[in-house]
MIDOSE-1310 file (N, C-alpha, C; in nm, 2 decimals, decimal comma, always signed):
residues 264
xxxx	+2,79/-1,46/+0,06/+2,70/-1,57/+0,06/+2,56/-1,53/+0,02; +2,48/-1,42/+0,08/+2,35/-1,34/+0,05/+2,34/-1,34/-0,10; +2,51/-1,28/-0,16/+2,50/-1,21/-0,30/+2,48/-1,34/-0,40; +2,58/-1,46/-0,36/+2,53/-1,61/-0,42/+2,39/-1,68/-0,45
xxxx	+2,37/-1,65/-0,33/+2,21/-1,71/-0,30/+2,13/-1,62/-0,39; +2,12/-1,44/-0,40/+2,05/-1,40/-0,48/+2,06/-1,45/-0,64; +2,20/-1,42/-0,68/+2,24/-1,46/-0,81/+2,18/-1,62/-0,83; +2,19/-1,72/-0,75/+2,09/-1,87/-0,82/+1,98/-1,83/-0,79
xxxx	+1,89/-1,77/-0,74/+1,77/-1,75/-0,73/+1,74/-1,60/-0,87; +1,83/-1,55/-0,89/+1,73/-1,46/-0,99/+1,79/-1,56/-1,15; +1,88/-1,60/-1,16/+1,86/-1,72/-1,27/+1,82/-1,81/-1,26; +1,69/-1,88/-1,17/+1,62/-1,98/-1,15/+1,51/-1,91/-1,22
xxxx	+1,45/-1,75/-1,19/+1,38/-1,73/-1,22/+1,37/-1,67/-1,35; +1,49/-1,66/-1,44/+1,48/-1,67/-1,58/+1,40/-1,78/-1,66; +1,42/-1,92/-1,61/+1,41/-2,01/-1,66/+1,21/-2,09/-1,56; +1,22/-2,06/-1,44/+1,09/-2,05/-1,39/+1,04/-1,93/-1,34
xxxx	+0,91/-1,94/-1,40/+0,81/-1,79/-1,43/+0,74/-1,79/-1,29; +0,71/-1,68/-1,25/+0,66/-1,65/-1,10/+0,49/-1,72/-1,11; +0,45/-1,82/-1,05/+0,36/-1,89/-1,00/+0,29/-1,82/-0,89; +0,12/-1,88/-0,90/+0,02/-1,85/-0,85/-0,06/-1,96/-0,74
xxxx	+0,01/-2,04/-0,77/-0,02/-2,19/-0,68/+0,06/-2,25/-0,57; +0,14/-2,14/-0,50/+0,22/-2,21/-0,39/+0,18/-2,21/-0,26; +0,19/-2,25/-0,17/+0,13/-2,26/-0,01/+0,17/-2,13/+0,04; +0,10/-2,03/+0,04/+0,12/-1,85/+0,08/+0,11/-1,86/+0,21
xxxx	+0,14/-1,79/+0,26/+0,15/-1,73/+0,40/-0,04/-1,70/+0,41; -0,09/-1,71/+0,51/-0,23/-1,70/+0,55/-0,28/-1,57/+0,48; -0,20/-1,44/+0,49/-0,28/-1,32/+0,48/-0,22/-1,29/+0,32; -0,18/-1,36/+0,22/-0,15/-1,36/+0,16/-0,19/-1,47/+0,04
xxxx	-0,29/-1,58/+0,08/-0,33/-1,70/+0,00/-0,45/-1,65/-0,05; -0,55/-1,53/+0,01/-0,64/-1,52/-0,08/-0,61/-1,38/-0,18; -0,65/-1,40/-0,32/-0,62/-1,27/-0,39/-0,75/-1,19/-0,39; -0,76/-1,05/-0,41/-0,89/-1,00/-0,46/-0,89/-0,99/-0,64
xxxx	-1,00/-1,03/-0,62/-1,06/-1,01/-0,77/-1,19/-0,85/-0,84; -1,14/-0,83/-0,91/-1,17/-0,67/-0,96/-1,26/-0,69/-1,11; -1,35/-0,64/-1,09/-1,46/-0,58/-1,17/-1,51/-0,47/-1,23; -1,47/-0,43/-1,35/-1,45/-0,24/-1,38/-1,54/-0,28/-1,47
xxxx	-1,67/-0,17/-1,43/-1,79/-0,14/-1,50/-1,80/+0,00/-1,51; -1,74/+0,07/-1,68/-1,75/+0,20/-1,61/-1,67/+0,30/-1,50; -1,77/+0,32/-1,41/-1,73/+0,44/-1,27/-1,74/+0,34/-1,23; -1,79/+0,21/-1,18/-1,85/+0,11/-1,07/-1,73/+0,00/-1,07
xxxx	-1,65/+0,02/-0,98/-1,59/-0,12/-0,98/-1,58/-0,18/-0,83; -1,61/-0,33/-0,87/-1,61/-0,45/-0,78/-1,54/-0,50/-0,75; -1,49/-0,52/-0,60/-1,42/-0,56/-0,54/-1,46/-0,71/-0,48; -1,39/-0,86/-0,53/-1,46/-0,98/-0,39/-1,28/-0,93/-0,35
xxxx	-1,35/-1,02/-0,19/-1,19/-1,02/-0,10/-1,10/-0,93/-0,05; -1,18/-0,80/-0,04/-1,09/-0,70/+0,04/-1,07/-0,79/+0,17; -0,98/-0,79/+0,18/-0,89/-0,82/+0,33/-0,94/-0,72/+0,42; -0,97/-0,78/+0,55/-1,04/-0,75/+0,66/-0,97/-0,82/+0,80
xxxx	-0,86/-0,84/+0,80/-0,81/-0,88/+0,92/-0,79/-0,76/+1,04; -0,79/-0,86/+1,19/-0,74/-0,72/+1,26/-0,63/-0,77/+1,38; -0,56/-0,67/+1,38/-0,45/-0,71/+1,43/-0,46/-0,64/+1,61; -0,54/-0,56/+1,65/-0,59/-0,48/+1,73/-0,59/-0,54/+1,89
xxxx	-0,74/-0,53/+1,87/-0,79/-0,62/+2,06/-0,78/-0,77/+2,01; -0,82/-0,83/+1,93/-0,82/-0,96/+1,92/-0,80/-1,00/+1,75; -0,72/-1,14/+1,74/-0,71/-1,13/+1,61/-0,82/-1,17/+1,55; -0,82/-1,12/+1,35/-0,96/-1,20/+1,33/-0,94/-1,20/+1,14
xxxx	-0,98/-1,33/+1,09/-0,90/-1,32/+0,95/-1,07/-1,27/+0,91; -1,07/-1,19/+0,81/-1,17/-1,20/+0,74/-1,15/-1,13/+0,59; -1,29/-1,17/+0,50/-1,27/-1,07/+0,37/-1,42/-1,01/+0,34; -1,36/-0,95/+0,27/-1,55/-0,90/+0,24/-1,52/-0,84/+0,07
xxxx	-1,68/-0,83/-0,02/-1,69/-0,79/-0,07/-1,78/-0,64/-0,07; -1,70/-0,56/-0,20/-1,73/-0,38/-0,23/-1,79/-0,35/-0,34; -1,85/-0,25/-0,36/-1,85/-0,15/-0,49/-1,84/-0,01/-0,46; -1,73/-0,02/-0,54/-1,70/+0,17/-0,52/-1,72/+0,22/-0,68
xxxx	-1,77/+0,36/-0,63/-1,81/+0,45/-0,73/-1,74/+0,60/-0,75; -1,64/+0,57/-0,91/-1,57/+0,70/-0,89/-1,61/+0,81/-0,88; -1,75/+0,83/-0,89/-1,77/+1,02/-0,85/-1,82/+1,00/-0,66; -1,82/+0,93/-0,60/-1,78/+0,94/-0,45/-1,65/+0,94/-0,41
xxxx	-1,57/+0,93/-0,46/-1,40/+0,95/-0,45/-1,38/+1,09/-0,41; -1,37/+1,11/-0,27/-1,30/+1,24/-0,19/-1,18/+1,28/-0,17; -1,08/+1,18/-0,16/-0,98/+1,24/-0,15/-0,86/+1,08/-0,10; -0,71/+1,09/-0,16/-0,65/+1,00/-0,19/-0,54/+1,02/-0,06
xxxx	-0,50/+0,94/+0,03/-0,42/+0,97/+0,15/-0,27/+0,89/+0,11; -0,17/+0,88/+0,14/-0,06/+0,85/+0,07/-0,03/+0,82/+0,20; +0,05/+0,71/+0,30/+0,07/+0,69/+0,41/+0,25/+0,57/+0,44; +0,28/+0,61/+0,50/+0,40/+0,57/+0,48/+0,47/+0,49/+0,65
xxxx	+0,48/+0,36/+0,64/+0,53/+0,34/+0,75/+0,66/+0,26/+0,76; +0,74/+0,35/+0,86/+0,91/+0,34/+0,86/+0,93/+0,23/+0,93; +1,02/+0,09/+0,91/+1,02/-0,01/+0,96/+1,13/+0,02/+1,06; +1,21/-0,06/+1,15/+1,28/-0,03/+1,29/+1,43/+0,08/+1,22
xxxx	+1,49/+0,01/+1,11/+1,57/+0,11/+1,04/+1,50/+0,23/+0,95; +1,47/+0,35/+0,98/+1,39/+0,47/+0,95/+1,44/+0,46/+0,82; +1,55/+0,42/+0,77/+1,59/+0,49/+0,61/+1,48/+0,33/+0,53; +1,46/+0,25/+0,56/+1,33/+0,18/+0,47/+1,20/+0,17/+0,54
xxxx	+1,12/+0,22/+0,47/+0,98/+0,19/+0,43/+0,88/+0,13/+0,38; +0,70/+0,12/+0,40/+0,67/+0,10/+0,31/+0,55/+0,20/+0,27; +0,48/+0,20/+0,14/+0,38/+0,34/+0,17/+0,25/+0,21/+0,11; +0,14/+0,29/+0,15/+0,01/+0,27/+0,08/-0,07/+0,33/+0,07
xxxx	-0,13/+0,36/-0,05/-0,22/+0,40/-0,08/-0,34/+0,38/-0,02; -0,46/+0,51/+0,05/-0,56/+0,48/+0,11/-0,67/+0,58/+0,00; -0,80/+0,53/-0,03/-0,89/+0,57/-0,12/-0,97/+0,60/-0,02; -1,05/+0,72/+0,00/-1,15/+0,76/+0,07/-1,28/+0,81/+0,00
xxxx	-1,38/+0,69/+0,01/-1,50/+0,71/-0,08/-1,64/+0,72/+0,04; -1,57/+0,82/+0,12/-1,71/+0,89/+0,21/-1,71/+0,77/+0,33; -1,82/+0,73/+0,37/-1,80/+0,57/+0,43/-1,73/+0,47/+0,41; -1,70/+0,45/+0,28/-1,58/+0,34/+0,25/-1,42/+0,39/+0,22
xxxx	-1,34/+0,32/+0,30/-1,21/+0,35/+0,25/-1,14/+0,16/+0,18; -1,08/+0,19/+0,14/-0,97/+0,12/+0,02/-0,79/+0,13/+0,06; -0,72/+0,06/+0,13/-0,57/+0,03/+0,13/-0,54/-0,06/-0,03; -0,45/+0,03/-0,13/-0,37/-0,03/-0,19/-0,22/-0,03/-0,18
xxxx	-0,19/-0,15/-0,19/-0,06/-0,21/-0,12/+0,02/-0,29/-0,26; +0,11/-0,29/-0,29/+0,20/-0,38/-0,35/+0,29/-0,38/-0,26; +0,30/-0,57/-0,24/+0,37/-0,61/-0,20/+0,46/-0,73/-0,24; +0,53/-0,78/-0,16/+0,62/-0,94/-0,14/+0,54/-1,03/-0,15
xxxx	+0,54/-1,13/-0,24/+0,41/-1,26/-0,19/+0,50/-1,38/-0,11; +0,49/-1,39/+0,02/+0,54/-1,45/+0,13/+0,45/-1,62/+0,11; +0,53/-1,68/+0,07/+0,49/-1,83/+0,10/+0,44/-1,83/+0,26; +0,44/-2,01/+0,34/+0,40/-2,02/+0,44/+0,53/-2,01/+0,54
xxxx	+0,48/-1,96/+0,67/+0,63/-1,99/+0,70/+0,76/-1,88/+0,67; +0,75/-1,79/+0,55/+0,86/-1,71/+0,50/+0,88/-1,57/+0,58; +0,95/-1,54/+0,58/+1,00/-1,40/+0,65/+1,02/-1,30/+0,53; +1,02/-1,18/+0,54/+1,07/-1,08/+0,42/+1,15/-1,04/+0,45
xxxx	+1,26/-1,03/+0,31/+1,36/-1,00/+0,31/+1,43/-0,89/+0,21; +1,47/-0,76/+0,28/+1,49/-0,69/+0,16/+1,62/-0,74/+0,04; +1,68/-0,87/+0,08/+1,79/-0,85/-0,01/+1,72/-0,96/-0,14; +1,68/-1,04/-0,02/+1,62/-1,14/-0,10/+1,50/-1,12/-0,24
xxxx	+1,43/-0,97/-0,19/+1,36/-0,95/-0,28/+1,39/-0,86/-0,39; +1,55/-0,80/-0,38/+1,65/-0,72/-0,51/+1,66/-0,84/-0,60; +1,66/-1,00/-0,57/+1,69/-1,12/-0,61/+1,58/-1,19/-0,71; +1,44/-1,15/-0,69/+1,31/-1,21/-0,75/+1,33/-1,35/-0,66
xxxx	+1,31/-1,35/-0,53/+1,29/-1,39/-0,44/+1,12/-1,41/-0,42; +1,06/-1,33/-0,45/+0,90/-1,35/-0,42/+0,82/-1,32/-0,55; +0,71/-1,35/-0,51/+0,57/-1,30/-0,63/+0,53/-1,20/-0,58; +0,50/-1,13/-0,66/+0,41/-0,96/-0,64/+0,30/-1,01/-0,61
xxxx	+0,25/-0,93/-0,48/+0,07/-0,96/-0,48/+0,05/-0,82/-0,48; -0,06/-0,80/-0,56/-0,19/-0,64/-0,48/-0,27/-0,67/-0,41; -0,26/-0,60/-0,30/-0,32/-0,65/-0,20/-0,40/-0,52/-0,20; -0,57/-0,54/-0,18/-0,64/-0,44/-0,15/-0,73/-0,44/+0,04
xxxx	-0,74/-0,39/+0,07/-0,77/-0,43/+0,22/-0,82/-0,28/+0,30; -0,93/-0,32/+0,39/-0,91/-0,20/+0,55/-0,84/-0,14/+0,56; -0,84/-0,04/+0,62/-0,71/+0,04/+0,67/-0,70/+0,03/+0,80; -0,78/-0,10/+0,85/-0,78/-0,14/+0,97/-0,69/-0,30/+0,99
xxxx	-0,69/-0,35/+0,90/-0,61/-0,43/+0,81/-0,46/-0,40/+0,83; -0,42/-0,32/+0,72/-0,28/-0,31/+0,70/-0,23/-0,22/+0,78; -0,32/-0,08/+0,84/-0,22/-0,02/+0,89/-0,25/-0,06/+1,03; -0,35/-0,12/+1,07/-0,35/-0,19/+1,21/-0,24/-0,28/+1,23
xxxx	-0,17/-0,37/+1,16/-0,10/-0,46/+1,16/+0,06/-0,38/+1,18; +0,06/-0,32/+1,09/+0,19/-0,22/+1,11/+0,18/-0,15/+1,26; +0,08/-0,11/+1,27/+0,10/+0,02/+1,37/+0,09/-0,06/+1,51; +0,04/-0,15/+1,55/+0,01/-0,23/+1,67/+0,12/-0,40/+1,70
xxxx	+0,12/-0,41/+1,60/+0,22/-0,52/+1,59/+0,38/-0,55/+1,53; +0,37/-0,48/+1,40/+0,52/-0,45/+1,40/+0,54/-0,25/+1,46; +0,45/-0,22/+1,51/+0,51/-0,09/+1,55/+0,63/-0,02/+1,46; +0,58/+0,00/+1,36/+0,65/+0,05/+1,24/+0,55/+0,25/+1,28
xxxx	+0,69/+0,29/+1,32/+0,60/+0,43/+1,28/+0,54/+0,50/+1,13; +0,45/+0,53/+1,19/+0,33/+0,54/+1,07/+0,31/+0,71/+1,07; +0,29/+0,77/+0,93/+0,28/+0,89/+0,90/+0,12/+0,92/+0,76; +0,09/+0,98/+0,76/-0,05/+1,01/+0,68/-0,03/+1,13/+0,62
xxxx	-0,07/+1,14/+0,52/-0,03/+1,26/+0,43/-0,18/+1,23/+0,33; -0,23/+1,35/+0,25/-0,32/+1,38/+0,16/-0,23/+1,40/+0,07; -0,29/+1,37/-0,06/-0,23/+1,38/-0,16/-0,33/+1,52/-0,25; -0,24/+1,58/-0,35/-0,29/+1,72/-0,34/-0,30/+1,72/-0,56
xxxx	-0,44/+1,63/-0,53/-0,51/+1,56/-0,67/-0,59/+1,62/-0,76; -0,60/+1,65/-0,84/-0,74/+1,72/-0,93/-0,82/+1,65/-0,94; -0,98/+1,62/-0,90/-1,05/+1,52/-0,90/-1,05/+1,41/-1,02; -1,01/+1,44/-1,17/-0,97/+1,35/-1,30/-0,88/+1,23/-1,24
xxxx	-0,77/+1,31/-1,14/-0,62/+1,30/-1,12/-0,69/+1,17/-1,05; -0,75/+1,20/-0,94/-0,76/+1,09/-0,85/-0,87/+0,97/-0,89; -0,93/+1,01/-1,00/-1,01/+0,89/-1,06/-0,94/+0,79/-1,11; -0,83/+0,86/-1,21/-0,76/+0,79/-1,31/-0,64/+0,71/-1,24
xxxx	-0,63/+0,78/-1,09/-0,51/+0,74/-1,02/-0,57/+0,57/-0,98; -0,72/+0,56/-0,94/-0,77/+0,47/-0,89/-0,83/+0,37/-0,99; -0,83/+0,42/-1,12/-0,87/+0,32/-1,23/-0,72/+0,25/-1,29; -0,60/+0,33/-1,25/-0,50/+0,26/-1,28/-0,45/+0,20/-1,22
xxxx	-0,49/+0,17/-1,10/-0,41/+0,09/-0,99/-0,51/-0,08/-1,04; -0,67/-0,02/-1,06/-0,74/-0,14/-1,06/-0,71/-0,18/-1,18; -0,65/-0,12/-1,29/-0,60/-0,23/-1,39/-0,47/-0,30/-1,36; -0,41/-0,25/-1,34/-0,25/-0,31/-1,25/-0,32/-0,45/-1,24
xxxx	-0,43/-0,42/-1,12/-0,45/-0,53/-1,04/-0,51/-0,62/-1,16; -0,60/-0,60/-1,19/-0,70/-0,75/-1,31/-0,58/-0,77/-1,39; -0,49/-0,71/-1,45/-0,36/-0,75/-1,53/-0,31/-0,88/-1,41; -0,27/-0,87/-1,32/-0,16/-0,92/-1,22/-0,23/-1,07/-1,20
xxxx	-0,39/-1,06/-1,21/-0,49/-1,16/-1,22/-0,47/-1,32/-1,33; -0,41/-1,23/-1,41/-0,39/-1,32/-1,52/-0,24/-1,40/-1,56; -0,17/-1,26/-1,54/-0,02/-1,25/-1,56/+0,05/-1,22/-1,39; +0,07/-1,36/-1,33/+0,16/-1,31/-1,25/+0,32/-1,25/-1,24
xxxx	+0,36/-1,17/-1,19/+0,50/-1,09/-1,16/+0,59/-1,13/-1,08; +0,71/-1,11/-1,10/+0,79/-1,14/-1,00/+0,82/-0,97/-0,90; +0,80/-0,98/-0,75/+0,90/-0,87/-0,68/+0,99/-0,82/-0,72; +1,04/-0,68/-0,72/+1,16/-0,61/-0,67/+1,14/-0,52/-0,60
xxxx	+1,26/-0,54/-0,45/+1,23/-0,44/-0,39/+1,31/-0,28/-0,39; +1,35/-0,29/-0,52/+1,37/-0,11/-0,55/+1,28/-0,07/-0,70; +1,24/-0,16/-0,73/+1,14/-0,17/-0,87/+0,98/-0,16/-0,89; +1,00/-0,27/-0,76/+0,80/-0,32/-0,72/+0,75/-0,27/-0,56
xxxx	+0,70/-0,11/-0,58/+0,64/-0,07/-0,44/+0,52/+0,01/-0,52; +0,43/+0,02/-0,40/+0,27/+0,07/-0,41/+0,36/+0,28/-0,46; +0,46/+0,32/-0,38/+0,52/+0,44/-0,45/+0,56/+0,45/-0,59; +0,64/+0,30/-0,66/+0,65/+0,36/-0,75/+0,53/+0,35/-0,87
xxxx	+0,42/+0,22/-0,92/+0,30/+0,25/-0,97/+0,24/+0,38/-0,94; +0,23/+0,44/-0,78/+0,17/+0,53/-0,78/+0,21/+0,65/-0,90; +0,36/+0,66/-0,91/+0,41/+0,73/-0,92/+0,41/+0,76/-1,14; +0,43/+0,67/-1,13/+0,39/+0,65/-1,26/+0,25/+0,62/-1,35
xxxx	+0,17/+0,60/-1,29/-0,02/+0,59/-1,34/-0,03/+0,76/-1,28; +0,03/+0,84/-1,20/+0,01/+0,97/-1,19/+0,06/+1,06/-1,28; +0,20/+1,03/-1,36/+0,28/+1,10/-1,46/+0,25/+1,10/-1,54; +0,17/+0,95/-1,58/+0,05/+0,96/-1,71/-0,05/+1,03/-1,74
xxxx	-0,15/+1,04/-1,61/-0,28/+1,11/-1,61/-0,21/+1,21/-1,54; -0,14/+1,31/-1,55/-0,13/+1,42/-1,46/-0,19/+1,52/-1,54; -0,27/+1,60/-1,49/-0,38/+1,70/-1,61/-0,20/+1,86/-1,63; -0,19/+1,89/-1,50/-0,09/+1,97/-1,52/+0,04/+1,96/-1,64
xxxx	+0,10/+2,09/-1,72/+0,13/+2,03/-1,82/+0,29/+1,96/-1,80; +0,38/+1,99/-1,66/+0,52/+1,90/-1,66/+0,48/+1,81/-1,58; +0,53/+1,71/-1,64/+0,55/+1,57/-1,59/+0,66/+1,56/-1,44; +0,64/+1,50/-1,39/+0,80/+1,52/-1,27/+0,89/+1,41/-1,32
xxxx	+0,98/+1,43/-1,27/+1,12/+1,36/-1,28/+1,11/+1,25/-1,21; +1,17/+1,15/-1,22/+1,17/+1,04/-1,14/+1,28/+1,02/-1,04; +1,28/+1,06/-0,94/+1,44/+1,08/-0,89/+1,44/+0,97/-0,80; +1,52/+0,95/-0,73/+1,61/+0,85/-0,63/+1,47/+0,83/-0,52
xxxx	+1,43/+0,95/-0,46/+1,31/+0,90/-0,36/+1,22/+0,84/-0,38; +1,20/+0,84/-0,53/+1,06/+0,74/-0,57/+1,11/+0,59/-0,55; +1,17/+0,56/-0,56/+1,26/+0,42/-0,56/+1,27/+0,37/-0,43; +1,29/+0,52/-0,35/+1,30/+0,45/-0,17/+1,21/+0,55/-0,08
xxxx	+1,11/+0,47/-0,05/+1,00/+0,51/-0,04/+1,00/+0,63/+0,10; +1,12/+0,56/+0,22/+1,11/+0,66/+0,30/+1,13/+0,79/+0,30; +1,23/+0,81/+0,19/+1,25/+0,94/+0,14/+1,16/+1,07/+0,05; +0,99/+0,97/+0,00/+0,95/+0,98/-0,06/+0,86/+1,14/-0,03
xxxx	+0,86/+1,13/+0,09/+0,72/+1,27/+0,15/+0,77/+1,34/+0,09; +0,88/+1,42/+0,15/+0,96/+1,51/+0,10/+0,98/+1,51/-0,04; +1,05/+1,45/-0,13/+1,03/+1,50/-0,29/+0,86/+1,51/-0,30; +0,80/+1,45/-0,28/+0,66/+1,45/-0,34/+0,61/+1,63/-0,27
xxxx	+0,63/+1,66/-0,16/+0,57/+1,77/-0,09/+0,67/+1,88/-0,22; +0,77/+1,88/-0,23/+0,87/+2,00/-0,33/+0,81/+2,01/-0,46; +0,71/+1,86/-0,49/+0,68/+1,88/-0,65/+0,52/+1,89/-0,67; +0,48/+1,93/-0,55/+0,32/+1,98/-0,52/+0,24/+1,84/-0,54
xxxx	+0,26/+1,77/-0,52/+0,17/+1,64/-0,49/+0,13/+1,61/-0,30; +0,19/+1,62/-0,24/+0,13/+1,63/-0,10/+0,11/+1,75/-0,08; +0,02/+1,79/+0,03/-0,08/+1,87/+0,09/+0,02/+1,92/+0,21; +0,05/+1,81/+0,29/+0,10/+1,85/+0,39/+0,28/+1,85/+0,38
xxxx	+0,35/+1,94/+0,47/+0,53/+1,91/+0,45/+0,52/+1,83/+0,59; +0,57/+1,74/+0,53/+0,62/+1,64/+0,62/+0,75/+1,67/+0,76; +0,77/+1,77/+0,76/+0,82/+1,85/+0,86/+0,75/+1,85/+0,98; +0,63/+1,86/+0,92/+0,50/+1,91/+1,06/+0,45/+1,82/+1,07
xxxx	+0,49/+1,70/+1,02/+0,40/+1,61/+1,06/+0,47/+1,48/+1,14; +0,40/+1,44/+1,26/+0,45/+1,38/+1,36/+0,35/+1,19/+1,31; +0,43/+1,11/+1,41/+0,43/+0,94/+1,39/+0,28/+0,93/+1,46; +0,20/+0,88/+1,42/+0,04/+0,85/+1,47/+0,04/+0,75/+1,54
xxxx	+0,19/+0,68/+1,58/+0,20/+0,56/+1,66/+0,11/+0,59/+1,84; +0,20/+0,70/+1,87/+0,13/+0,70/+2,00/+0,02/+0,78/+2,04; -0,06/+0,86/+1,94/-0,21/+0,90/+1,97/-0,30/+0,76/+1,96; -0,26/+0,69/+1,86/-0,35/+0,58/+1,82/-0,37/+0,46/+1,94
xxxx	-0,23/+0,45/+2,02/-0,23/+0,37/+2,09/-0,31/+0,41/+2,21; -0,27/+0,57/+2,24/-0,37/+0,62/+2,37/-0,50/+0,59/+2,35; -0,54/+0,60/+2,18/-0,67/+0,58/+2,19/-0,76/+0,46/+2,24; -0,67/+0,34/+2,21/-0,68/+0,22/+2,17/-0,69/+0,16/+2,37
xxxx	-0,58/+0,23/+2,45/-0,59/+0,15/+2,59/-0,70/+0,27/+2,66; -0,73/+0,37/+2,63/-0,85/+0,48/+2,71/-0,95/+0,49/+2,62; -1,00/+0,47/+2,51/-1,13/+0,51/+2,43/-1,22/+0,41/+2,44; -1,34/+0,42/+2,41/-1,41/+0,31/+2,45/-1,50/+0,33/+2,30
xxxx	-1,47/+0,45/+2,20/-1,49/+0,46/+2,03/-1,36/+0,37/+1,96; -1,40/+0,17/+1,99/-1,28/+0,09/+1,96/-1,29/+0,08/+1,81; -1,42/+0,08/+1,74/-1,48/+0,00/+1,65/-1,46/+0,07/+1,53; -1,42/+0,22/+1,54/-1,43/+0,27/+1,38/-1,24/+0,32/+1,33
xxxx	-1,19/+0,21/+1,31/-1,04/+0,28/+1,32/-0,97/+0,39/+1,19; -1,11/+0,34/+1,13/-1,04/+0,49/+1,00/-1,11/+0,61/+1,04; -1,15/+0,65/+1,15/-1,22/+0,73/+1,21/-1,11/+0,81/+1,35; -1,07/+0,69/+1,39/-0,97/+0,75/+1,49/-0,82/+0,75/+1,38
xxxx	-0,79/+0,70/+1,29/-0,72/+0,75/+1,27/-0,73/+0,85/+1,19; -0,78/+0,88/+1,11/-0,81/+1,08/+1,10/-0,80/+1,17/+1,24; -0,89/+1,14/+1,32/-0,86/+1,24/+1,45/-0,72/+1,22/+1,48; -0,62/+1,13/+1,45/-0,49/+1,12/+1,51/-0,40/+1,21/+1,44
xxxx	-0,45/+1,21/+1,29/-0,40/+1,25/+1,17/-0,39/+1,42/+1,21; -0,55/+1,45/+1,26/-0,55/+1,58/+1,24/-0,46/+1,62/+1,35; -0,42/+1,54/+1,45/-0,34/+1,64/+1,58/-0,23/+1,61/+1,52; -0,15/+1,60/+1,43/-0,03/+1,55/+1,40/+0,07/+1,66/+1,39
């Protein structure tokens, strides 16, 4: 029945093109809009929700500057079945951080669905946002264990890593996409805007883990792109939460989550 329903839904979408005007799910109705000046690019609408002590929708506008770009975090959180995932990219520019996400575009009302989205079941959104935002939301509400890794970048590596995600995005602006969910994840663009700009002279292989993202630490740690082996590195689910019912430092969460990071 699943495999029926995909098959009329991905030849529906031969014939209708993935749309930008349907009734979205709340955290998903507004897009950000991107501005590349040079090194300087503008952000309206980073997502600012919190899923935490109390809920709160918000967005705000950024400008980030590629020579404050310190360092690229690669973060991955395992949903109740450990063998799927999702990862996102976190940008760390000193005081400001940056979550980039591709994801499902969830109408109102819609649930996600991994089969549904092998089907072109949804619209691709890039979602740029907090990391108080997306991984608050993960880590406190779907309690998806959550893992943080550095990515191990040549400073070019990580500029070009971050000018190619923001063209993805102003493309996606114009031209919307349909989902796949072994085709369309924040791992595999990453994966590929890095193969391009990699200054080193072999390219890596594209194997099976880039595809499925839980798998992903590990190949990436064997082909010198992570910093850390994922071996040693433990779920930030329950330092973050100690933090969260005993600390009374509630307010800076990309702050406690580095201190969580580093005990890991």
């Amino acid at each position: 029945m699943w495999i029926l329903s995909g098959a009329i839904l991905f030849f529906l979408s031969v014939y209708y093109p993935p749309q930008s005007d349907k009734l979205w799910a709340e955290d998903h109705e507004t897009l950000a809009e991107i501005e590349i000046n040079g090194d300087e690019i503008y952000i309206e609408n980073v997502r600012d929700f919190s899923y935490i002590l109390k809920m709160k929708e918000d967005y705000y506008n950024e400008s980030y500057n590629l020579n404050s770009l310190e360092e690229v975090n690669y973060i991955l959180t395992h949903f109740k079945n450990p063998a799927f995932a999702h990862a996102f990219l976190s940008f760390n520019f000193g005081n400001k951080k940056l979550i980039i996400s591709v994801e499902a575009r969830r109408e109102e009302n819609e649930e996600f669905s991994i089969l549904k989205g092998a089907f072109r079941g949804y619209e691709l959104i890039f979602v740029l946002s907090s990391e108080e935002d997306s991984l608050g939301r993960r880590i406190f509400t779907d309690k998806d264990e959550t893992y943080f890794y550095t990515l191990d970048l040549t400073e070019k590596e990580k500029k070009d890593l971050f000018l190619g995600f923001m063209e993805f995005g102003k493309d996606l602006e114009k031209n919307p996409q349909w989902y796949n969910t072994l085709t369309s994840s924040s791992t595999i663009l990453f994966f590929d805007i890095l193969n391009k700009n990699r200054e080193r002279d072999e390219k890596i292989f594209k194997g099976f883990e880039v595809f499925l993202p839980a798998y992903s630490a590990k190949y990436f740690y064997e082909n010198e792109i992570l910093k850390e082996n994922p071996k040693n590195i433990n779920s930030l689910n329950k330092c973050l939460n100690d933090v969260y019912e005993n600390s009374e430092n509630l307010n800076n969460f990309s702050n406690n989550l580095r201190v969580c990071a580093s005990k890991s």
